[in-house]
C-alpha positions as CSV (number, residue, x, y, z in Angstrom):
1,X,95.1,308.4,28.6
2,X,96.4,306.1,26.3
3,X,98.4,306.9,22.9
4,X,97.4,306.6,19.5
5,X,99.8,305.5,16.7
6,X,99.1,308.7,14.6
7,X,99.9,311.2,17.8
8,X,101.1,314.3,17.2
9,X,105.3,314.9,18.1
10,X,104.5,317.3,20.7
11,X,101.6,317.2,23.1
12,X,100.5,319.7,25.7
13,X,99.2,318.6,28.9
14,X,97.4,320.9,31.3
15,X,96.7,320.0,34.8
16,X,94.1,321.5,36.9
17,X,96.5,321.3,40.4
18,X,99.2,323.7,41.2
19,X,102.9,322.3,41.7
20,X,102.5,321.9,45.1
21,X,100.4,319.2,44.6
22,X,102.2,316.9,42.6
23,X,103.1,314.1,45.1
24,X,105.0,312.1,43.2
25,X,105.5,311.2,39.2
26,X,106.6,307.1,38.5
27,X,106.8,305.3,35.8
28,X,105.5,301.9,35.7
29,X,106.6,299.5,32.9
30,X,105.8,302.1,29.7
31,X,103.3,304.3,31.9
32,X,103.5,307.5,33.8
33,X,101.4,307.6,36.9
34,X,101.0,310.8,38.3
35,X,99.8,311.2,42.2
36,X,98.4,314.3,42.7
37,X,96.4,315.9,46.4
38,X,93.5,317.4,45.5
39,X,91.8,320.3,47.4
40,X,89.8,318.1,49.8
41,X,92.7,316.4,50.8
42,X,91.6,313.2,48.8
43,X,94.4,312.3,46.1
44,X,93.9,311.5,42.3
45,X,96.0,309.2,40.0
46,X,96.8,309.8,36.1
47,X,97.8,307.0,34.4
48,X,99.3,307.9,31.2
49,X,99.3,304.8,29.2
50,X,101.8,304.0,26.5
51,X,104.5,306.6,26.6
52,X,107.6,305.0,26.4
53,X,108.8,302.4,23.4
54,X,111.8,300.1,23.5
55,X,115.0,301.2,22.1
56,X,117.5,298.3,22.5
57,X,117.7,294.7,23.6
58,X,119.2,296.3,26.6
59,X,115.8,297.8,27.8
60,X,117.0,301.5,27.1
61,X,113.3,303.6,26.0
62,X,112.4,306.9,24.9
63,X,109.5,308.7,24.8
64,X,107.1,308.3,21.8
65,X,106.5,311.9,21.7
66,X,107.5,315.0,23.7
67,X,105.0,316.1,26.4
68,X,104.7,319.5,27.8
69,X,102.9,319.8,31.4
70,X,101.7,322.8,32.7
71,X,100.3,323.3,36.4
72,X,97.6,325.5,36.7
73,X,100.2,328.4,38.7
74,X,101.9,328.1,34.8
75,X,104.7,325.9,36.0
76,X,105.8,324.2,32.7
């Protein structure tokens, strides 16, 4: 998934795994990859492109927006 500039300030993001399978969540230069384990014991990455913008000269970044995930057990 990849930002636009006119995004909303809040998104909602709803992920058809429960909490349990969230294996690990990275972030890799201004993405967030998300590794989930899917039923059939094969695993799925989501690449969410774009989230992050640069502060500072020192590197420090926030998010663009704020991002709500929910699992599909309702774990926010």
């Amino acid at each position: 998934m990849k930002e636009s500039a006119c995004s909303h300030k809040y998104s909602n993001m709803v992920l058809d795994h429960t909490v349990a399978n969230i294996i690990k969540v990275s972030l890799k230069s201004d993405d967030i990859v998300l590794n989930l384990h899917n039923d059939n014991h094969t695993q799925t990455e989501v690449i969410l492109k774009d989230m992050y913008r640069e502060l500072t000269q020192n590197e420090e970044r926030a998010l663009k927006d704020r991002y709500t995930f929910q699992t599909s057990d309702s774990v926010f």
